[in-house]
C-alpha positions in Angstrom: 0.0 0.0 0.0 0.9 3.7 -0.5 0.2 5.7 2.6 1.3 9.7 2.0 1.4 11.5 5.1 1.3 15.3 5.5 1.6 16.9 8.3 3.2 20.5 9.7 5.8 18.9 11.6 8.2 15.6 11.5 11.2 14.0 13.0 13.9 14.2 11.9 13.3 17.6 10.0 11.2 19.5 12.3 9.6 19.4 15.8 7.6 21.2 19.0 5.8 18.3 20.4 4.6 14.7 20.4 3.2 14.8 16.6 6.8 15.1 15.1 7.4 11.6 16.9 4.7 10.2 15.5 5.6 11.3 12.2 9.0 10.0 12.3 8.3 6.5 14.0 4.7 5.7 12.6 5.9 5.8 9.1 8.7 4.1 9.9 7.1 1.2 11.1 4.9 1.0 8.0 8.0 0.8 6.1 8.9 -2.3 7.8 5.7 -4.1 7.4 6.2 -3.4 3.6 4.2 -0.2 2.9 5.8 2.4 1.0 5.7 5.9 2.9 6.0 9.1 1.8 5.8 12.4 3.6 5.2 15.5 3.0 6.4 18.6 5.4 6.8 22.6 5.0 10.1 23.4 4.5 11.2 25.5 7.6 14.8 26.9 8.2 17.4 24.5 8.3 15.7 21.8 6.2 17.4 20.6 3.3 16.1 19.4 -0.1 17.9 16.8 -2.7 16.3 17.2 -5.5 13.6 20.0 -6.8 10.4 18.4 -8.2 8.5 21.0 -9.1 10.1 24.3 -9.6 6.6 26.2 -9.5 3.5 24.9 -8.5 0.5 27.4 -9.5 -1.9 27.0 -6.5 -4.9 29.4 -5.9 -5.2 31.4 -2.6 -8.0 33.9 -2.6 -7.9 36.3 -5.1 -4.2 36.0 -5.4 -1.7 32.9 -6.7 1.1 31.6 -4.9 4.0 29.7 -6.9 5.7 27.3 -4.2 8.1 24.5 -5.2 7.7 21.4 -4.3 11.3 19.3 -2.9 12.2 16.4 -1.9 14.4 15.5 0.8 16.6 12.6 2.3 15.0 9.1 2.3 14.9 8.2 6.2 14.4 4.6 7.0 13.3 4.0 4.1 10.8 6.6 4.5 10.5 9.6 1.3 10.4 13.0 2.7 8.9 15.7 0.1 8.8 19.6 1.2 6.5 22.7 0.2 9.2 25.1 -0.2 7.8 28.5 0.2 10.2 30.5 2.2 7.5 33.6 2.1 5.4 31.5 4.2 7.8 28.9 6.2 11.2 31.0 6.5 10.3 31.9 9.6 12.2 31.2 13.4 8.8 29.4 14.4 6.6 26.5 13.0 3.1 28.1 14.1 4.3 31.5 16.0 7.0 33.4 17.9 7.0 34.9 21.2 4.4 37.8 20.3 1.9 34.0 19.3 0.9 32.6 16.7 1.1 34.0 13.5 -1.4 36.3 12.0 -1.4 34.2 8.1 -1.3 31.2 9.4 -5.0 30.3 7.7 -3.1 31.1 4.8 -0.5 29.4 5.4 -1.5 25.9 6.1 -4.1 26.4 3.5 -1.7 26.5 0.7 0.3 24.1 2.2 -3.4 21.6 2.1 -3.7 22.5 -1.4 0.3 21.3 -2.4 -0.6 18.3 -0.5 -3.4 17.4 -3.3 -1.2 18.6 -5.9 1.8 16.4 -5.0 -0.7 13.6 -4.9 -1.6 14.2 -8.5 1.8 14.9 -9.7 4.1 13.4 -7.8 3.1 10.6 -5.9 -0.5 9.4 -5.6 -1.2 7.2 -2.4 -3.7 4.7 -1.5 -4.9 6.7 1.1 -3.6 9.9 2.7 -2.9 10.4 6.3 -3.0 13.9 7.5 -2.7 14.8 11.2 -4.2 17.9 13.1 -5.6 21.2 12.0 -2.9 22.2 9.8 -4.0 19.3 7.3 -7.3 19.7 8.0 -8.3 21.0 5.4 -7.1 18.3 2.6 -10.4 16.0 3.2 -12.9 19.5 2.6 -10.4 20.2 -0.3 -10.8 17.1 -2.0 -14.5 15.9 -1.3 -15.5 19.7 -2.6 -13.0 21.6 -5.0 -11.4 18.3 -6.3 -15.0 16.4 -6.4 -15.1 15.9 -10.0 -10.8 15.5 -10.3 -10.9 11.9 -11.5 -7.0 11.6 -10.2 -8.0 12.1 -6.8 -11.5 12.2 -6.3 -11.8 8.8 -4.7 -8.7 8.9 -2.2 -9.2 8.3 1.3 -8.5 10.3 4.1 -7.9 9.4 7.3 -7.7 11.9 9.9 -5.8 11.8 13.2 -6.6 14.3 16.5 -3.7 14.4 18.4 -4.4 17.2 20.4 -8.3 18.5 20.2 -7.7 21.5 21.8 -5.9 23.1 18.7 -8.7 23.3 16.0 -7.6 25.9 13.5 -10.4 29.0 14.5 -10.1 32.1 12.3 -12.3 34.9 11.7 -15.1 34.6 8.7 -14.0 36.8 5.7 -11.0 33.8 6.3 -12.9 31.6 3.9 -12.8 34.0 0.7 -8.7 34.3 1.8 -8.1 31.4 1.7 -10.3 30.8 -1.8 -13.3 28.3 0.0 -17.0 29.5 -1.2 -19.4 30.7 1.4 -21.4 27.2 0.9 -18.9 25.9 3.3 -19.7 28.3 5.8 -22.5 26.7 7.4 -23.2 24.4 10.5 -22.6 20.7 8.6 -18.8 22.2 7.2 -16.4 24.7 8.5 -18.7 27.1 11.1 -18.2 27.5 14.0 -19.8 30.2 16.4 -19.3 32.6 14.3 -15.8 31.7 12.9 -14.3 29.3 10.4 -13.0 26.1 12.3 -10.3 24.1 10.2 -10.7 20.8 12.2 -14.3 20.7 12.2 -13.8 20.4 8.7 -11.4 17.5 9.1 -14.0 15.8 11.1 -17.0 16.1 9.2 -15.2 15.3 5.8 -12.1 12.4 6.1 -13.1 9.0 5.9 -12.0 8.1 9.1 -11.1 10.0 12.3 -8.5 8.2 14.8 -7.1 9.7 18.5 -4.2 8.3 19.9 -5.1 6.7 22.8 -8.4 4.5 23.3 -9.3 6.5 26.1 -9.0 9.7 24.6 -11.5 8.8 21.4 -14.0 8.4 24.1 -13.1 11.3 26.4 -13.6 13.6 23.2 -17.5 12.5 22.5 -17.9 14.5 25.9 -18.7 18.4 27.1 -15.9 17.8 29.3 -13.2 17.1 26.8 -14.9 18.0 23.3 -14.0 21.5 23.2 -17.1 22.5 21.8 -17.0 19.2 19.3 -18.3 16.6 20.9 -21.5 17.0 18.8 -19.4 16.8 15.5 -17.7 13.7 16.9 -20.5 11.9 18.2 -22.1 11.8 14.9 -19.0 10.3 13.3 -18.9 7.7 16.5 -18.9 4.7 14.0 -15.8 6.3 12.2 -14.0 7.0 15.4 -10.9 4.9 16.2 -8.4 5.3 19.3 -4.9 3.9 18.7 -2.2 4.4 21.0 0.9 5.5 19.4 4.0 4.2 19.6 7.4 4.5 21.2 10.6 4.2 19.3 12.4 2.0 21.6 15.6 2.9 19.4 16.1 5.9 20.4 14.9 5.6 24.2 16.5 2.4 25.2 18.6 2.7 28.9 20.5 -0.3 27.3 21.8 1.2 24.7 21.0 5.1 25.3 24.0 7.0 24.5 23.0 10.3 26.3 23.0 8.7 30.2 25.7 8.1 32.3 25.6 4.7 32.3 23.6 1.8 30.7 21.2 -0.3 32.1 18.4 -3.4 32.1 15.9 -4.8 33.7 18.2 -7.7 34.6 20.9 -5.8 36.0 19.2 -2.0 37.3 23.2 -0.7 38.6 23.7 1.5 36.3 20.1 3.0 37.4 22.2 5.0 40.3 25.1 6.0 38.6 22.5 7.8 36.0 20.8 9.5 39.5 23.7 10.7 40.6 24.8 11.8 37.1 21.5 13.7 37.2 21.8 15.3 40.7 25.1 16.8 39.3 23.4 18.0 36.1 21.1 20.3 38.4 23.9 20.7 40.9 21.8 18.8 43.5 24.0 17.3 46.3 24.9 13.5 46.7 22.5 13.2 50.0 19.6 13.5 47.3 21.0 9.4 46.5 19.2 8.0 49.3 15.8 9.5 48.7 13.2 9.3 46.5 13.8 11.8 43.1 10.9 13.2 41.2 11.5 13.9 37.5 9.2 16.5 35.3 9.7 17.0 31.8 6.6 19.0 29.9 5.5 22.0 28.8 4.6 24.1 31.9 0.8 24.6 31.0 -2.6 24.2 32.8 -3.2 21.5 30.9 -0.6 19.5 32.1 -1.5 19.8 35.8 1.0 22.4 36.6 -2.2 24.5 38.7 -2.4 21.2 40.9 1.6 21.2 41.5 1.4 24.5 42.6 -1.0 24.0 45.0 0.6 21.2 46.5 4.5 22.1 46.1 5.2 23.1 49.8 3.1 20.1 51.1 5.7 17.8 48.7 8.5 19.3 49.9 7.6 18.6 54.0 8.0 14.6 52.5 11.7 13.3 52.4 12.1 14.0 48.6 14.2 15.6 45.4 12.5 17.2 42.5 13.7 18.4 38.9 12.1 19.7 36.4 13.1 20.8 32.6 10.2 22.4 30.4 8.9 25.5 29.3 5.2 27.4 29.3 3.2 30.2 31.2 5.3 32.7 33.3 4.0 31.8 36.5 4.7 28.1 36.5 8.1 29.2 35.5 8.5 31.5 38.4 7.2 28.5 40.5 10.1 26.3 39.8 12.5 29.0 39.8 11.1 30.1 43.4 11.0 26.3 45.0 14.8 25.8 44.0 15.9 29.3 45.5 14.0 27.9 48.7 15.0 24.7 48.1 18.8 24.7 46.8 19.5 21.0 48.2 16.5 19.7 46.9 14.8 21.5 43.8 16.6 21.9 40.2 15.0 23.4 37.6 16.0 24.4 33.6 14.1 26.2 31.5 13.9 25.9 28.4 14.5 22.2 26.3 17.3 19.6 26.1 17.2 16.5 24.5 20.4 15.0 26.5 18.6 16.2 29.8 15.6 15.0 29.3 17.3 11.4 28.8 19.0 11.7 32.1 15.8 12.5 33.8 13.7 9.6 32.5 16.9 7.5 33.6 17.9 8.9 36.8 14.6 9.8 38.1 12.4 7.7 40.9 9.6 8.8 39.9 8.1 11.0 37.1 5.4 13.2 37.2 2.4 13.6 34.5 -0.7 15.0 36.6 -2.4 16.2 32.9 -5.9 17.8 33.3 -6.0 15.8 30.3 -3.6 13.9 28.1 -4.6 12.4 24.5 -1.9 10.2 24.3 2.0 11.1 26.0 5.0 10.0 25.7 7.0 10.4 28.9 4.9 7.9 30.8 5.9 5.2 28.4 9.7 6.5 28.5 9.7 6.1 31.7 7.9 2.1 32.3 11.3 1.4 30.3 14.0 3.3 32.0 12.9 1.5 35.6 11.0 5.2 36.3 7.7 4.7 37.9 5.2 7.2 36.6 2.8 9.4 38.6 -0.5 10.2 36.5 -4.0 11.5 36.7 -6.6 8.8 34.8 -7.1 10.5 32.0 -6.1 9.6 27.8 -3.5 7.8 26.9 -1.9 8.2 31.1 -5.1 5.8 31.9 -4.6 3.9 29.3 -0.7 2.7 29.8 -0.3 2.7 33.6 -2.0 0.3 36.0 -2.0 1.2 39.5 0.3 -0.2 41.6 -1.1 -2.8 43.9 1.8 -3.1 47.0 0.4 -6.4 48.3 -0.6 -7.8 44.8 2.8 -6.5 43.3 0.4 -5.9 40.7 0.8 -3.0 38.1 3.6 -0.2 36.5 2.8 3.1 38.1 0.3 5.7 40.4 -3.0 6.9 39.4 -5.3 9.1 40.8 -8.7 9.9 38.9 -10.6 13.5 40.7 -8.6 16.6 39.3 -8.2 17.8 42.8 -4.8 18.8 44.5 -5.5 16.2 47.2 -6.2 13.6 45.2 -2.2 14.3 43.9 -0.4 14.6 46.8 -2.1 11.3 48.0 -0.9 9.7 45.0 2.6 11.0 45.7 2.5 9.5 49.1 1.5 6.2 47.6 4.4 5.9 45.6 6.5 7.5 48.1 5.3 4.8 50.6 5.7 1.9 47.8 9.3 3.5 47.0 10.0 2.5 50.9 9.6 -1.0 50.4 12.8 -1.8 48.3 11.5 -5.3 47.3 7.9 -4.2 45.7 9.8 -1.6 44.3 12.3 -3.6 42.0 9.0 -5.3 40.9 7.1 -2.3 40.0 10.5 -1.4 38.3 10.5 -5.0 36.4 6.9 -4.5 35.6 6.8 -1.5 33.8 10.6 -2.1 32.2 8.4 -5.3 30.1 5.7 -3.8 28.4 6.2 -3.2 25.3 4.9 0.1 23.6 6.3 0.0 20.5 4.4 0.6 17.0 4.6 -3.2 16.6 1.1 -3.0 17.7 -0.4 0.2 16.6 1.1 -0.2 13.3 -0.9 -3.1 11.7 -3.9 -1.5 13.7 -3.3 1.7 11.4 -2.9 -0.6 7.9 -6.4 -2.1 9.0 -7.4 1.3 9.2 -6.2 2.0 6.1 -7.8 -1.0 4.1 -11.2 0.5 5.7 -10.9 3.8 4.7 -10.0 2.3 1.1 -13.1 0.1 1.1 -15.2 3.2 2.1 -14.7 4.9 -1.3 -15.6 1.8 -3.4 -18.4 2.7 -5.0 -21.4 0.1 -4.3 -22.4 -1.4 -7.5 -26.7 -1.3 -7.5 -27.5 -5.3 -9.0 -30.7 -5.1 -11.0 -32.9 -7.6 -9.4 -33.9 -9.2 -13.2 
């Protein structure tokens, strides 16, 4: 099969969050089950191309053309990478903003970049199906169902749409539609409105054959007012097209046996290493040596709301009375920045903090950390937990997503389970939690087996792959036209 992705961001060329590990590991693990893979990316600074394709690609944006080129880049894994190249539009220090927010053409922009990605399907590389991922490619399904209708090359292709994060739809003032070149049909309560306003992954939702989440949990979590963001409607009435898969880890590059970036390497079987890479850590936030003996709390997010960082704040000074370490590296609002910075001027022996993002640091966390910490108001998927299960790192989660759907509380009698959960979005609810595994930490014997535990399971796309080609094979079967037998 021939499975095009497009999407805004992708590993190893681009990256802000979860989604650019997705795009570099699902496709990867496509490849290896036989698929050919293609993807397509902007081209932001720093990104190389190969080869030119297309030198000018005429695409229609409004009342005005744009001429991008379309590029392609290094082969990865086996994967084909293929760029829009329109440095007017993706030149730029950020993927979707800079520090004064997100930027004001960005309709525009990932508009024209939905467009190329029809183009290139036409004239470069046409797919079985097309995979596109978030509100940046949302707009490829309403594209190709509307304005490409009648295009016999691509008329019939299936989309299948993933949600990674629902929270980020794509919402843009009216007279958008005529900017972007969409007719005013579209503007109406079964398409792209939206209170008002033009809503780029409502369209995804209403018109790609088949909508998926990553995480089980979090395809069902979405059909709710708690968690729809205004959706839910939408998405309940696509409930039969609605999939939750859990993505995948890419145990190559987070592996404490083989993990270049930690002090030392480490297994299940033999754990040693485990404390050389805690006291590695300690050094790396200039903690002292005393911190060995007790229990070390790891962090590594964006400091946001929606990552629980309002429930750590109300429970910081009532974590720091219990005999215990913290670090944190991450970046977000102001005042949760201030928060860290204040508990480790308190707290010099005990609290380090960084802000800001490093790869090598975050490695040494999930390794040298007790404990890691993932309290998310919600969470469609994560990562981290799953890092964590294999570096011997017992996560702390709220039940929520893809955190509920990977960690099984920790029984300390049964010796049962990989982590601690706690399910009411309440600052006590947390800090009992933390005592939990604090308590379990105690008990050096249930701990190796919790450690042991979560080290086995295995996260990798091995699973969510073939779930994805199924997927796929729907979606295909779902533009088949039915042929009508005359009943002479």
């Amino acid at each position: 099969m021939k499975i095009l992705f497009v999407s805004s961001e992708g590993l190893p060329y681009s990256k802000t969050g979860g989604l650019a590990d997705v795009i570099e590991g699902l496709p990867k693990a496509l490849r290896e089950l036989g698929h050919d893979v293609a993807v397509l990316l902007p081209r932001y600074p720093g990104n190389k191309m190969s080869t030119t394709l297309i030198s000018s690609l005429t695409l229609p944006l409004g009342d005005r053309v744009r001429f991008p080129a379309i590029g392609e880049g290094k082969t990865e894994n086996g994967v084909r990478y293929l760029f829009l190249d329109d440095p007017e539009f993706f030149d730029r220090p950020g993927i979707y903003g800079d520090k004064a927010g997100d930027y004001p053409d960005n309709a525009e922009r990932f508009a024209e970049f939905s467009r190329a990605a029809i183009e290139v399907a036409k004239r470069v590389w046409l797919p079985d199906v097309i995979h596109c991922h978030d509100w940046q490619t949302a707009l490829v399904p309403v594209l190709l169902r509307t304005e490409y209708a009648a295009d016999a090359p691509v008329r019939s292709l299936p989309v299948v749409f993933t949600i990674h994060n629902l929270a980020y739809q794509g919402v843009f003032p009216r007279p958008t539609l005529r900017k972007i070149g969409l007719p005013d049909s579209l503007f109406t309560l079964d398409a792209l409105e939206f209170y008002g306003k033009v809503n780029f992954l409502k369209g995804g939702l209403i018109y790609a054959d088949y909508l998926t989440t990553v995480s089980r949990r979090y395809a069902k979590e979405i059909q709710t007012p708690e968690y729809g963001a205004g959706l839910e409607g939408v998405i309940q009435k696509r409930a039969d097209r609605v999939v939750g898969i859990l993505n995948g880890v890419d145990y190559t590059a987070w592996n404490p046996e083989k993990d270049t970036l930690i002090a030392e390497n480490f297994s299940a079987k033999n754990l040693d290493g485990k404390n050389a890479c805690k006291k590695d850590l300690l050094a790396s936030f200039q903690l002292p040596d005393e911190n060995l003996s007790q229990p070390l709390i790891g962090i590594v997010s964006r400091f946001v709301d929606q990552k629980g960082f309002d429930l750590i704040a109300d429970i910081a000074n009532d974590l720091l009375k219990e005999e215990v370490a913290l670090v944190a590296l991450g970046t977000g609002q102001p005042a949760y920045e201030k928060m860290f910075r204040d508990l480790a001027h308190e707290n010099p022996a005990r609290v380090g903090v960084k802000i800001g993002y490093d790869e090598a640091l975050a490695h040494k966390i999930e390794a040298g950390a007790d404990m890691f910490l993932m309290p998310s108001r919600y969470e469609p998927c994560g990562l981290n937990q799953m890092y964590s299960l294999r570096y011997g790192t017992a996560p702390i989660v709220r039940a929520t997503g893809g955190l509920d759907d990977t960690i099984q509380n920790f029984g300390p009698r049964s010796h049962q389970g990989t982590g601690f959960k706690f399910q009411e979005y309440e600052p006590e609810a947390l800090l009992t939690c933390v005592r939990a595994a604090l308590k379990a930490y105690r008990d050096t014997d249930a701990w190796r087996v919790l450690q042991h535990n979560g080290m086995a399971k295995d996260f990798s796309w091995k699973a969510s792959a073939p779930a994805y080609v199924t997927l796929y094979e729907a979606a295909k079967r779902s533009r088949i036209p039915r042929v009508v037998r005359s009943s002479k």
